[in-house]
C-alpha positions as CSV (number, residue, x, y, z in Angstrom):
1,X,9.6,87.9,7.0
2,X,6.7,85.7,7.9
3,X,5.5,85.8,4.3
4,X,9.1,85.2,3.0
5,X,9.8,82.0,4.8
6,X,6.4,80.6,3.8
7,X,7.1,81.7,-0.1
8,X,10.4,79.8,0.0
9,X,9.1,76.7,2.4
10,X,6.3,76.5,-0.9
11,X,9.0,77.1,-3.5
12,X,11.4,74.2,-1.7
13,X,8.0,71.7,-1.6
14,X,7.4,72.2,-5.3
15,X,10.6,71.3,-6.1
16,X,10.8,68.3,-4.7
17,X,7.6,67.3,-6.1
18,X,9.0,68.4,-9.6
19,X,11.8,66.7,-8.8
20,X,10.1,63.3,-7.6
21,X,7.8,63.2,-10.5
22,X,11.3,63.8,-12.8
23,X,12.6,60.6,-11.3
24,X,9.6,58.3,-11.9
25,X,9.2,59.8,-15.6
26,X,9.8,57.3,-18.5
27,X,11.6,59.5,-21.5
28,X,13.7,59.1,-23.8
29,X,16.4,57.2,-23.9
30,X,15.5,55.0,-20.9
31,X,16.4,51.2,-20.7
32,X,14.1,49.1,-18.8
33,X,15.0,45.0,-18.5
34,X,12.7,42.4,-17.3
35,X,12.9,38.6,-16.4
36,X,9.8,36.7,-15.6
37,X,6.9,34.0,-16.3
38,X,6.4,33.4,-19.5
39,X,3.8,30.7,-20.7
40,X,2.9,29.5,-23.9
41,X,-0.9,28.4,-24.4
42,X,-1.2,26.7,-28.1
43,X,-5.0,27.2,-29.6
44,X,-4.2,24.9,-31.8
45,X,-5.5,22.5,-34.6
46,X,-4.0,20.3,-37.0
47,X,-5.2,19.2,-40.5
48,X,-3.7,16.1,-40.1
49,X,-1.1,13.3,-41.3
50,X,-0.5,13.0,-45.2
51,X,1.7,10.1,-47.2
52,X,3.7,12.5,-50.1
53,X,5.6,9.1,-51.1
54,X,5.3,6.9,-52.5
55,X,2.1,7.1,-52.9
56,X,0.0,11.1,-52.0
57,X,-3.0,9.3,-49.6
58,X,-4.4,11.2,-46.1
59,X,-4.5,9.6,-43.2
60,X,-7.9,9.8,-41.9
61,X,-8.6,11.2,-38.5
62,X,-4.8,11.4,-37.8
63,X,-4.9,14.6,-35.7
64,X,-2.6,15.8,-33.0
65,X,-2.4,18.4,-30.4
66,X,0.2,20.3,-28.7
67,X,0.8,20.8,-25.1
68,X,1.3,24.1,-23.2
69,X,4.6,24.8,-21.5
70,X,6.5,27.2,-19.4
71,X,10.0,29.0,-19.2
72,X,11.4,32.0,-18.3
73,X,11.0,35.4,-20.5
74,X,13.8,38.1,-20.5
75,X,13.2,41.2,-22.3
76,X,15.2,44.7,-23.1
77,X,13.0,47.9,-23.9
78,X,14.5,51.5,-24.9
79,X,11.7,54.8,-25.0
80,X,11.9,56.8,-28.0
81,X,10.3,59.3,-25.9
82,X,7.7,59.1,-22.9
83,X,4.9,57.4,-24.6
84,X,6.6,55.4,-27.8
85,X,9.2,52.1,-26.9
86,X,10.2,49.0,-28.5
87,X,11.6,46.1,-27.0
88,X,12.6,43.0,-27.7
89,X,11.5,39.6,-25.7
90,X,13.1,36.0,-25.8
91,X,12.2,33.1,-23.6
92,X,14.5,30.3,-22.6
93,X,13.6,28.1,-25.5
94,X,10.6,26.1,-23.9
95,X,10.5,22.2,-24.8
96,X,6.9,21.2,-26.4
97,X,4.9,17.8,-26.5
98,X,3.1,16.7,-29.8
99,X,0.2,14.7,-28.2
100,X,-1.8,11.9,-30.7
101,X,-5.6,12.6,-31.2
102,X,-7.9,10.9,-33.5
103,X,-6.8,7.7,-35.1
104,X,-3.2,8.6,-33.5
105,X,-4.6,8.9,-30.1
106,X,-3.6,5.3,-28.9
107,X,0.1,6.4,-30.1
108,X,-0.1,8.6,-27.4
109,X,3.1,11.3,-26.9
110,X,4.3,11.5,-31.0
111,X,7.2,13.8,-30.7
112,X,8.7,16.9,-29.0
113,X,10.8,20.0,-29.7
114,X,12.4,23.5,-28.7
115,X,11.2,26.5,-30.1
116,X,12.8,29.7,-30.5
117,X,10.8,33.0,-31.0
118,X,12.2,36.0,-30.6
119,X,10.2,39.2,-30.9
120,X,10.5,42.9,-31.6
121,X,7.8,45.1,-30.7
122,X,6.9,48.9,-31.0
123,X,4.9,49.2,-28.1
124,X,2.4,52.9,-27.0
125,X,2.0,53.8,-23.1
126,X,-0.9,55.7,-22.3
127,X,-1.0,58.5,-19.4
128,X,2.3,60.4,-18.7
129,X,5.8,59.4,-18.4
130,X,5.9,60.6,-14.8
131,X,2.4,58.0,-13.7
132,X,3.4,55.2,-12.0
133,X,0.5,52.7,-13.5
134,X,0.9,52.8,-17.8
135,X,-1.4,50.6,-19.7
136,X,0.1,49.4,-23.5
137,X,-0.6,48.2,-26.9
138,X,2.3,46.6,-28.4
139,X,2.4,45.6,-32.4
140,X,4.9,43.3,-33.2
141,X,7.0,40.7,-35.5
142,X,8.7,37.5,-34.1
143,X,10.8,34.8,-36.3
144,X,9.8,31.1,-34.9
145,X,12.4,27.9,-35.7
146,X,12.6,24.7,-34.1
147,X,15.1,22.5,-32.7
148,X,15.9,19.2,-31.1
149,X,12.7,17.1,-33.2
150,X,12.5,13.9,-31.5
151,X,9.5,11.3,-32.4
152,X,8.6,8.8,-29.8
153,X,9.1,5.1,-30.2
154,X,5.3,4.8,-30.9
155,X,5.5,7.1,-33.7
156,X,8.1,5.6,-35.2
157,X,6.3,2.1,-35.0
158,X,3.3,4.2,-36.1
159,X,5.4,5.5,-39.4
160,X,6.5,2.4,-40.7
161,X,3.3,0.8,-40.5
162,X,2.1,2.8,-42.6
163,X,4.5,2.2,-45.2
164,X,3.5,-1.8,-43.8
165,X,7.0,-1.8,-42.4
166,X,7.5,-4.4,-39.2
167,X,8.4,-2.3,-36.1
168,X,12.1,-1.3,-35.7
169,X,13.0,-1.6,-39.5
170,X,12.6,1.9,-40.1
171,X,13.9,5.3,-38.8
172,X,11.5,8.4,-39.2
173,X,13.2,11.8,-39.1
174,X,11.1,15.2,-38.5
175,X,11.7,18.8,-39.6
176,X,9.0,21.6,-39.1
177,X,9.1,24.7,-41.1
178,X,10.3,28.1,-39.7
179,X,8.4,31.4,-40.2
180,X,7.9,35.5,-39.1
181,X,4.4,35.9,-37.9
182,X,3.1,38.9,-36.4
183,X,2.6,39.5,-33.0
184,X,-0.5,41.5,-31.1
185,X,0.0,42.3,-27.7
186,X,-1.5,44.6,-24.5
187,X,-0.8,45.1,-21.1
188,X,0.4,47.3,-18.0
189,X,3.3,48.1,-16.1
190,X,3.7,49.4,-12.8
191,X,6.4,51.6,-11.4
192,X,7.5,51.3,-7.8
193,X,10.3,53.9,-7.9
194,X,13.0,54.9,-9.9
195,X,14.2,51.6,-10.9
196,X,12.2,49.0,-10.0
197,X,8.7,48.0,-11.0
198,X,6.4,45.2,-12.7
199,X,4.8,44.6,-16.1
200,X,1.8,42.2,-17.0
201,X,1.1,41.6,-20.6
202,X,-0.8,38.8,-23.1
203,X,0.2,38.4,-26.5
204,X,-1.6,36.7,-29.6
205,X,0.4,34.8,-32.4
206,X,-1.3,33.8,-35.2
207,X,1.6,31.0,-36.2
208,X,1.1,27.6,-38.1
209,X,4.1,25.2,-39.1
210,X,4.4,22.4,-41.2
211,X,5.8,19.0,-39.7
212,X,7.8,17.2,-42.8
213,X,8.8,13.6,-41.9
214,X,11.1,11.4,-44.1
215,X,11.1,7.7,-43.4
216,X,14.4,5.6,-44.0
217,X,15.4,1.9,-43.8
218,X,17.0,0.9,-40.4
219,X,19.5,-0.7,-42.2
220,X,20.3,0.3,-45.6
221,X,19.4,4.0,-45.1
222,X,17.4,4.1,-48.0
223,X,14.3,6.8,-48.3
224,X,11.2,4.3,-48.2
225,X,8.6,7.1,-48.0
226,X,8.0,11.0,-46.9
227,X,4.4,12.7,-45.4
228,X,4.0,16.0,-43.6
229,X,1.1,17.7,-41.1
230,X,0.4,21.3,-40.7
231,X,-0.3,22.6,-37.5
232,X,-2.2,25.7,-36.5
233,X,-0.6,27.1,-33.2
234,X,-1.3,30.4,-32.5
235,X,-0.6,30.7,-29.2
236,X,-1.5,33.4,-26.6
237,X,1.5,33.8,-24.3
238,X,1.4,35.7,-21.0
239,X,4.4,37.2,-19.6
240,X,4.7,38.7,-16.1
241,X,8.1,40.4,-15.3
242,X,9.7,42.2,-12.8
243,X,11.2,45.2,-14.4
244,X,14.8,47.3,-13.7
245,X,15.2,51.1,-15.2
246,X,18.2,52.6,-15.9
């Protein structure tokens, strides 16, 4: 009788065990939603300011640089099965600053914008569905477009002097390309139960844009000149999240 209460005691235990272990699993056809940090670090160059019209010149030295910002990241991931996922991320579309360098360095602050950059990943978690700590590499795609292009004052001065304009007769407009550039991305995630838990993960963009700027008379409207600048970004953006399954 002794031996029987034992067996079953040991059959109960395992159970629960098996059952525990079910509960943390990832498998498929999980949901798992996150909202957190997410912070965009530009590694960026430019090759600087060039006249298109009316006449094609370079500027010399007219660099510029863009500045790092932070908003917050919300993302949505369904498992194919326990290991494979994809998922898709959007930030709140963060606002950044174009800063002057070079010969526009006195201009200071140029110009600002939003950027939107949604991505889709495929993403691999190592060790078993059921661990609570999964490391992952992610591969992924994301479609970049700007809005809300504002220049500064200064580079609007800046603009029609080069087109040896006086101050406040012209009005420059800015446009910068849109694109799909991949996206390369690791990072971990940690389970606390059956819902809850936390993810940590830096991706790599290799993105560049191209600025195109048309210059117009203040008071007829008239085109008086266009230029352009491409800009290197590619940004590596952390993103820390705390994560709900379902």
């Amino acid at each position: 009788m002794k031996n029987t209460r034992t067996t079953m005691q040991a059959a109960v235990a395992a159970a629960l065990l098996a059952g525990g272990g079910s509960a943390m699993a990832q498998q498929a056809g999980d949901w798992v939603l996150g909202a957190g940090w997410l912070h965009f670090a530009p590694q960026d160059s430019s090759e600087g300011l060039n006249l298109t019209s009316p006449v094609n010149m370079h500027v010399p030295g007219s660099d510029a640089k863009v500045s790092s910002s932070d908003t917050l990241g919300l993302s949505a991931m369904y498992f194919l099965d326990s290991h494979w996922a994809v998922e898709g991320v959007l930030g709140v579309p963060p606002r950044f600053k174009l800063e002057g360098a070079g010969s526009l360095a006195p201009v200071g602050e140029l110009g600002e914008a939003r950027q939107w950059s949604p991505t889709l990943l495929g993403k691999y978690y190592f060790n078993e569905g059921n661990a609570a700590f999964r490391p992952y590499v992610g591969l992924g795609v994301t479609y970049v477009w700007y809005s809300d292009v504002e220049l500064t004052p200064g580079m609007q001065n800046a603009m029609g002097g080069l087109l040896r304009r006086p101050p406040g007769s012209t009005v420059t407009t800015a446009k910068l390309d849109s694109s799909f550039a991949p996206v390369f991305n690791i990072g971990a995630a940690y389970q606390f139960d059956k819902h809850w838990g936390v993810s940590a993960s830096v991706s790599y963009i290799p993105l560049k844009t191209t600025a195109k700027l048309t210059t117009t008379s203040a008071a007829t409207g008239a085109q008086l000149g266009t230029s352009e600048a491409s800009l290197k970004l590619n940004p590596i953006v952390p993103y820390v999240a705390v994560t709900y399954r379902f």
